[in-house]
N, C-alpha and C positions, 0 to 999 in steps of 0.2 A: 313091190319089193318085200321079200319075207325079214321078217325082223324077229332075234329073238330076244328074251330076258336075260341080261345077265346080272346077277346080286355080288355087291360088292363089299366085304364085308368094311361096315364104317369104323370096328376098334383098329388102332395102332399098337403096335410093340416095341417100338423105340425110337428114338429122337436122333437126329445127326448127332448129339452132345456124346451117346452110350454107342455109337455105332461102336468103335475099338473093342467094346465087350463084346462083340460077337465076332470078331476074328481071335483065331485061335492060331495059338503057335506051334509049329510042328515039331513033335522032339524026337518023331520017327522018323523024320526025313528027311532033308537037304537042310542041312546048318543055317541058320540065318534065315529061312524066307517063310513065309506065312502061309496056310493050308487054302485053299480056293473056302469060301463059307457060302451059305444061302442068303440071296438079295433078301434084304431087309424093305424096310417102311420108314416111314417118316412120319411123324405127329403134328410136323406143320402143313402135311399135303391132306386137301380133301378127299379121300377115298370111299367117295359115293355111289350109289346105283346109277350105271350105267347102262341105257338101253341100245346094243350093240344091234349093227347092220349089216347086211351079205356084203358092202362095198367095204367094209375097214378092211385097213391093214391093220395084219397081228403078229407082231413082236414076241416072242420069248423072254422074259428078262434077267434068266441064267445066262440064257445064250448069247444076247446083247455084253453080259458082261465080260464075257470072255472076248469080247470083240474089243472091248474096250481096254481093256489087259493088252490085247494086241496091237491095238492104237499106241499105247504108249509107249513097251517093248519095243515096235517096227521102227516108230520115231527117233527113238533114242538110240538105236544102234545104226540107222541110217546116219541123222544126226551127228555122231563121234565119230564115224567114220567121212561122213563128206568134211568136218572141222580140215580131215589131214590135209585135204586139196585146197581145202579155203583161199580166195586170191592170190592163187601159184599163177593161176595163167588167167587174165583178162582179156586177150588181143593173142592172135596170131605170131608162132604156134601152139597150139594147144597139146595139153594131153590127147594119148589115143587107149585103145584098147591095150595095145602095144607096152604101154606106162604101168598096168596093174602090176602088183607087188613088185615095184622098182622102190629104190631111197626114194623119199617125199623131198620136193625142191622148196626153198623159201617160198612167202608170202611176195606178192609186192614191195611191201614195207617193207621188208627184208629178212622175217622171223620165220622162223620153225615151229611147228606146235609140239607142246609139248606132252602129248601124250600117246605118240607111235610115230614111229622112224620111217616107216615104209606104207605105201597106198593101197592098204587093204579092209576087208570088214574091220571094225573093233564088235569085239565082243568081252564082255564081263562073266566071271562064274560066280556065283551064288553069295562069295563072301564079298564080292566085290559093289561097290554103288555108283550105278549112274546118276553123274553129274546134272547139276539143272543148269541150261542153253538159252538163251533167247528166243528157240525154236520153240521149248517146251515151259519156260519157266513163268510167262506170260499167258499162257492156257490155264494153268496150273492157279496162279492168281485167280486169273477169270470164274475158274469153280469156284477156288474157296470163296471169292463174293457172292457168287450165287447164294453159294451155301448160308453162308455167315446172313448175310441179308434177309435169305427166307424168297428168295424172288425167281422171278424168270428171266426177266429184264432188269439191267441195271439201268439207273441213273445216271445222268454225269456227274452227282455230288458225290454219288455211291463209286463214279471210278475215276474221279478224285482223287479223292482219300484214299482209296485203296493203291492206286499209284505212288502217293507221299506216304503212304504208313509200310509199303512193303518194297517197294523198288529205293537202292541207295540214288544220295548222289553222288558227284565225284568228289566230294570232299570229304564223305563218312564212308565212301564206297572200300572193300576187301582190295588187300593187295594181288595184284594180276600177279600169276604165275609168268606169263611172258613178256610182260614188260616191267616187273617190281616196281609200278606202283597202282593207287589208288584207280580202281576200275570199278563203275555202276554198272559195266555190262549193258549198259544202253548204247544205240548207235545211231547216226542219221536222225530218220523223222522220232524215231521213241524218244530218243534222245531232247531233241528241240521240243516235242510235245511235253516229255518229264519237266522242262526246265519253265514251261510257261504255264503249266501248272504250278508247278511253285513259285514263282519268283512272281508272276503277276497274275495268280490266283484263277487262270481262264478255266475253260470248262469245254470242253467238247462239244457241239463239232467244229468251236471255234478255233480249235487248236490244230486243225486240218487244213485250214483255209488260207489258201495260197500266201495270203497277205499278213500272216502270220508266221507263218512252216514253210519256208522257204525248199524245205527237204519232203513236202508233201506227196510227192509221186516218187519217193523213194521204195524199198523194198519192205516196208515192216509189217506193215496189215495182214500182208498174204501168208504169212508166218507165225502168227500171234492169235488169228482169229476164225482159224478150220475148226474148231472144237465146238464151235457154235453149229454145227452143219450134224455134229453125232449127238448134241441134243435133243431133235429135231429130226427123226428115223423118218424117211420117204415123204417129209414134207420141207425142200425146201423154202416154201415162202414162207413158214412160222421161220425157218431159219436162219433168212435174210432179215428179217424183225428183230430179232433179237440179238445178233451181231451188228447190225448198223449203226451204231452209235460205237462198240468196241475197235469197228475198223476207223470210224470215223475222227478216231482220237487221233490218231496219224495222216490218214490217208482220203483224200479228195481225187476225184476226176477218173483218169485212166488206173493209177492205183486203187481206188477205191472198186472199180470192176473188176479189176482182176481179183483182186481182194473175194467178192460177191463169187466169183469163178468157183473159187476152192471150197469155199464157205459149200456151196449148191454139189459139188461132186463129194463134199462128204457126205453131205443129210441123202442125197440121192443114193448113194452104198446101201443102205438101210432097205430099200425096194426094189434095187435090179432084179432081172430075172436069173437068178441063180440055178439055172439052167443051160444058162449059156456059158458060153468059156468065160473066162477072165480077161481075157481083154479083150473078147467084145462087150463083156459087161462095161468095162474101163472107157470104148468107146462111145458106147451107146450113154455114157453118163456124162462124157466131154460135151458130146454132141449137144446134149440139153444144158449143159451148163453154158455153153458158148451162146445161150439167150440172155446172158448179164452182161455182154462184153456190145454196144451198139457200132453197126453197122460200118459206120464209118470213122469208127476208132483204130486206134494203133494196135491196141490190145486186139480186135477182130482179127486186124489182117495178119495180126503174127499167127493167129491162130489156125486160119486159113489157110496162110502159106506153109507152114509145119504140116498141116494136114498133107497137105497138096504132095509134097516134098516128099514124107512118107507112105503115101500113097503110091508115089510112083516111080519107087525107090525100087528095083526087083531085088535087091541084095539088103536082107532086112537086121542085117549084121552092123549093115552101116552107117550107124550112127552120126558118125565124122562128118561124111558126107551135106546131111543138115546140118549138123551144127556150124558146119563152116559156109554154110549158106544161109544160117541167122546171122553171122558174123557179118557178111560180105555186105547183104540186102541191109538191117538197120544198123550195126554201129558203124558201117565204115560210109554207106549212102544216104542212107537217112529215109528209107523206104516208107512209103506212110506216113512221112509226117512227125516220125519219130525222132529224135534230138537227142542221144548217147550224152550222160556226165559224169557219170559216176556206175565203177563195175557193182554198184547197190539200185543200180536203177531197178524198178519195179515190173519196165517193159522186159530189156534185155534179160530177166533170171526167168522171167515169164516164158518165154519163147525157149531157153535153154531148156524149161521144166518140160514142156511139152514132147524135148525129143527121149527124156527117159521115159514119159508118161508113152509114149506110142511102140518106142524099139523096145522099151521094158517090156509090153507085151502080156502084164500083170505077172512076169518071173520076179518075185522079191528081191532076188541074187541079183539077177540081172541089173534091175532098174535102178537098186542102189550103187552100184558099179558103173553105169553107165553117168547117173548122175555126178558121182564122185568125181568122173572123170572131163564132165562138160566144159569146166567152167566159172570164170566168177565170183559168185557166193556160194558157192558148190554145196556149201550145207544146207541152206535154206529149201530149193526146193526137192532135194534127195532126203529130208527128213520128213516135208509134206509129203510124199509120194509113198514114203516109209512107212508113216502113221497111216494114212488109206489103205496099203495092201494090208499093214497089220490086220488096223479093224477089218477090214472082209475076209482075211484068213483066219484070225482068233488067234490066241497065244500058241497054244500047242501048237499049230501048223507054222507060225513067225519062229518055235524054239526048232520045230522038226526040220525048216528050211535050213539053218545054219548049225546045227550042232547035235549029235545024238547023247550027247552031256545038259545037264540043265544049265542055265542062263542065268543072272542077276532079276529080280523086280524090285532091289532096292531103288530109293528114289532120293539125293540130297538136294532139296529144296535152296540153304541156306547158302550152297555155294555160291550164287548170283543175290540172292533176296532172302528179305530178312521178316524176322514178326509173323511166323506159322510156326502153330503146335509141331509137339516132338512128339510124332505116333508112333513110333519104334523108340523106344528109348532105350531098351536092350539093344538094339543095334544099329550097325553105322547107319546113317542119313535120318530121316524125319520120316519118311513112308514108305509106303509100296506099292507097286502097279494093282495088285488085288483088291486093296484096302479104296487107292486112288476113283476104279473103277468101278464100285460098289455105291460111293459116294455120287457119283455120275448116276446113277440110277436115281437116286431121289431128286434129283435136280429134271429128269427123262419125266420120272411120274407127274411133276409138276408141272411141266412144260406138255404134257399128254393134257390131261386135267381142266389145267387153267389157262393154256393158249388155244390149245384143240378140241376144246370141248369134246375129249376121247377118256376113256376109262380103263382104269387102271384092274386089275382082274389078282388078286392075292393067292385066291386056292390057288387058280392053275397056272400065276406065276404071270403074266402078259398083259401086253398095253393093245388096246386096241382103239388104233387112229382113224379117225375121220378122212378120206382123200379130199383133197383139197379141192374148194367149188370153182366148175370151170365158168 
């Protein structure tokens, strides 16, 4: 194997503490949003000689950022846009294609959301802040620990504390907009996990465990813990390392695989062959990811039979079609094994995810549309699916898909959680996608470095990773 030298230079140029110094504010350009700047360093990462190999993969790490920008972008407008459908329809009948830009119907519960009238994209312009989700706002967490810590891997002390120092509960929690009162914005298994964390000090993964979390195969993990997957470029199994304890706060068993699902089709984005279309890239990374889901699980066969279904679907329009054949097959028979309780189940959003994940086709338009319209939790997996197409399109192609006006990368943190810096203090919210994604790089460098024994490259900008031993 020809091997060559690469030298890496060991000074550092700034700390996560000075990163803000090197984003610059624009006063030539779009009011309010911050200029794209050059990936920085970190003083707490070793950035040693590295003697690189013909087998690495090699990253970019402008280019990554950009991806990351679009990870967050795609999420977040998926995300506010699947909110409007949010448990309108559980059970038959459901939305159809038919339903796009009609009046939005009540929740279940009986509420409207209240931030658009009608079922269509939400998009934000420049002056405007996206809100933090439970989709995004537990990712968002997740870095600053990294961060704040200095690590790769968190602790359970470390996500702990970081759960009682930043997530509310319902008794200090902000006033809901939709229901005027007090709301932590937790739900289900987060929810029960938040509260046995505090109230009887446990620690993860025992906060998972059936006998504990009654809500453990709920929907939360698979929502909370893809971000682990873009720390971790073409190496899922560092990726599953280091998310396994984050999912495991919530989610045990068949949740916890699906969970590992997402986690592996993010890190795997990072190495498809970008040659091929998009959604056979999209395919070809289900396909390997459906080795976390075993055999004879529930999670497998939904995955199977979606496949199946859309496979041999000649009319690739119709969505409907599956989706009301997840309906039929587990919540109304119990196909597999599978036991329906709750439209938060982890199975049933799972199987829903898969029919935007296949008819979406890797169209961003599309798959956000199609999700919106499936189902359920309609946000949750239309805002997974949102952040993946972002990252593999990058920002500019997630702003070129919906608008030829520029977009928000404001970011308010504080509207769900509390106890993070004001990075924007001049302007609304706490951060920005730019700033957010920059910070993701030195968290990549470390996670290159000290999981991967791969080396990080300054002059010309890249990581370059180790492939994983077969």
């Amino acid at each position: 194997m020809n091997k060559k030298k690469t030298c890496i230079r060991q000074s550092l140029y700034a700390s996560l503490k000075i990163l803000a110094l090197l984003l610059v504010v624009s006063t030539a350009g779009i009011c309010g949003q911050l200029m794209s700047v050059k990936p920085s360093t970190s003083e707490e990462v070793n950035y040693s000689e590295y003697i690189s190999s013909d087998t690495d993969l090699i990253f970019s790490r402008s280019e990554y950022a950009a991806k990351l920008h679009g990870f967050w972008l795609g999420q977040s407008i998926a995300n506010w846009t699947g909110l409007v459908t949010e448990m309108d329809r559980v059970e038959a009948p459901f939305y159809t294609d038919e339903d796009w830009g009609k009046v939005d119907e009540p929740a279940i519960w009986g509420l409207f959301t209240p931030h658009a009238s009608r079922i269509d994209y939400y998009l934000l312009p420049p002056k405007k802040v996206w809100g933090a989700d439970d989709d995004t706002d537990i990712e968002y967490m997740y870095q600053h620990l990294l961060e704040s810590h200095e690590t790769s891997r968190l602790s359970a002390h470390q996500i702990r504390e970081g759960w009682l120092k930043h997530i509310y509960s319902n008794e200090d929690g902000p006033i809901s907009p939709k229901e005027f009162q007090r709301e932590n914005y937790l739900w289900v298994s987060n929810e029960t996990a938040y509260y046995l964390m505090k109230d009887q000090q446990m620690l993860p993964p025992a906060t998972s465990e059936p006998a504990n979390n009654p809500n453990y195969n709920m929907i939360d993990a698979q929502l909370t813990t893809e971000i682990f997957g873009l720390f971790s470029p073409g190496r899922p199994d560092i990726a599953l390392e280091l998310a396994h304890l984050p999912i495991r706060v919530t989610a045990k068993n068949e949740a916890e695989w699906i969970a590992r699902f997402y986690v592996s089709m993010h890190s795997l984005a990072a190495s498809v062959d970008k040659q091929l279309p998009i959604n056979v890239q999209l395919m070809e990374m289900s396909k390997q990811a459906r080795g976390q889901l075993p055999d004879n699980s529930y999670p497998a066969d939904m995955y199977d039979f979606v496949l199946a279904s859309y496979s041999q679907n000649p009319d690739k329009d119709d969505w409907e079609k599956t989706r009301d054949a997840i309906y039929q097959a587990y919540q109304v028979e119990g196909r597999a094994g599978y036991k329906y309780k709750q439209p938060f189940d982890a199975g049933i959003n799972f199987a829903a995810s898969l029919v935007s994940l296949f008819y979406g086709q890797g169209d961003l338009l599309r798959t956000i549309k199609i999700g919106t319209l499936a189902g359920w939790d309609s946000d949750n997996p239309t805002a997974t699916w949102g952040g993946l197409l972002g990252f593999m399109l990058g920002k500019d192609a997630v702003q070129a898909a919906f608008s030829d006006k520029p977009l928000s990368e404001l970011y308010w943190i504080s509207r769900t959680r509390r106890g993070f810096p004001d990075l924007t203090p001049d302007l609304i919210g706490e951060d920005t996608f730019s700033m957010m994604a920059q910070r993701g790089l030195l968290i990549i460098d470390r996670v290159v470095t000290e999981e991967m024994t791969g080396g990080v490259d300054l002059d010309r900008d890249m990581w370059m990773i180790p492939p994983a031993k077969q």
